[in-house]
N, C-alpha and C positions, 0 to 999 in steps of 0.2 A: 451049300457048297461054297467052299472059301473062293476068292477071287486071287488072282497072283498079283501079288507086289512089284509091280515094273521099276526097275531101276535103270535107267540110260546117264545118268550122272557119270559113269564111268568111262563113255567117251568112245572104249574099245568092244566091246559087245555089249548086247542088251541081256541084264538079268532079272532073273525072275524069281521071285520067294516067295514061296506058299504061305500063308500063315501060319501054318501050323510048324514049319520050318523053323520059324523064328522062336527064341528062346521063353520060356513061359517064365514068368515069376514064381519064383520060391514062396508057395504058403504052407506052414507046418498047420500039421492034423490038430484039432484042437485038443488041447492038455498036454500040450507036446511043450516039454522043458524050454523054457524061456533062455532066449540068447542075449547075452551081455552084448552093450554100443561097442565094447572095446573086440570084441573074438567079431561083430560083424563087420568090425573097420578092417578087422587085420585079414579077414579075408578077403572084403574088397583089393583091398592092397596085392593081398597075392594071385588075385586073379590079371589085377591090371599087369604085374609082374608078367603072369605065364604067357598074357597076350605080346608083351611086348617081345617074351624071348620067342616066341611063335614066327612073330611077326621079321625080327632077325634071322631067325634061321629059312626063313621062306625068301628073304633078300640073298641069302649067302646062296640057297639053290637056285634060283635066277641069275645070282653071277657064274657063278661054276656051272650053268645051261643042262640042269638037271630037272627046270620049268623051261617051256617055253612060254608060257601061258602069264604073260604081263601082268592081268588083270587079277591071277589070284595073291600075288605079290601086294596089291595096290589095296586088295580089299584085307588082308592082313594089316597092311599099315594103318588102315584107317580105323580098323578095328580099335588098336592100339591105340592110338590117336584119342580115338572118341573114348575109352576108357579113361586113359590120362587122364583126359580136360574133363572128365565127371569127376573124378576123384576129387581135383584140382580144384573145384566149384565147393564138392562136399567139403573138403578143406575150409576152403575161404568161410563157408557160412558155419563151422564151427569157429574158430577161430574171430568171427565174431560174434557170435552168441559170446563165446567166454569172456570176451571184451567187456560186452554189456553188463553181461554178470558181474563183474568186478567193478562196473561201474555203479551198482545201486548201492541205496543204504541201508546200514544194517538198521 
């Protein structure tokens, strides 16, 4: 039996996530057509995209008082947030890999 995932970081209620709740990683079936760095970059990208507009539209009902509910506003942002700064990471460590690569000799 999974145990729940406590979260009080948030300050305004205590939450709780099952395991099973949280997102699984994507494993394709084996023999399943290989996916190109560049179609999985550009997904990432537009997933970070969808979160962020998520994430907006969940501020814009918080101010027009169509949430009362503070904390699913804050868990949107962060979501976002924490996308971002992955992406931003995966960025930095290609960008230098490529570095390095241009730096060796042929």
């Amino acid at each position: 039996m999974d145990t729940p995932i406590q979260r009080t970081d948030l300050g305004l209620r205590r939450l709780e996530t099952e395991a099973t709740q949280l997102r699984q990683p994507r494993v394709r079936p084996h023999g399943a057509e290989d996916v190109s760095f560049k179609d999985m970059l550009a997904e990432a990208v537009a997933e970070v995209r969808n979160l962020q507009t998520e994430a907006d539209n969940t501020i814009k009902k918080l101010v027009a008082g169509e949430i009362t509910d503070v904390t699913e506003a804050m868990v949107a942002v962060e979501k976002a947030d924490l996308a971002f700064q992955t992406m931003m990471t995966v960025r930095n460590k290609v960008v230098t890999a490529y570095e390095e690569i241009m730096r060796m000799q042929v």
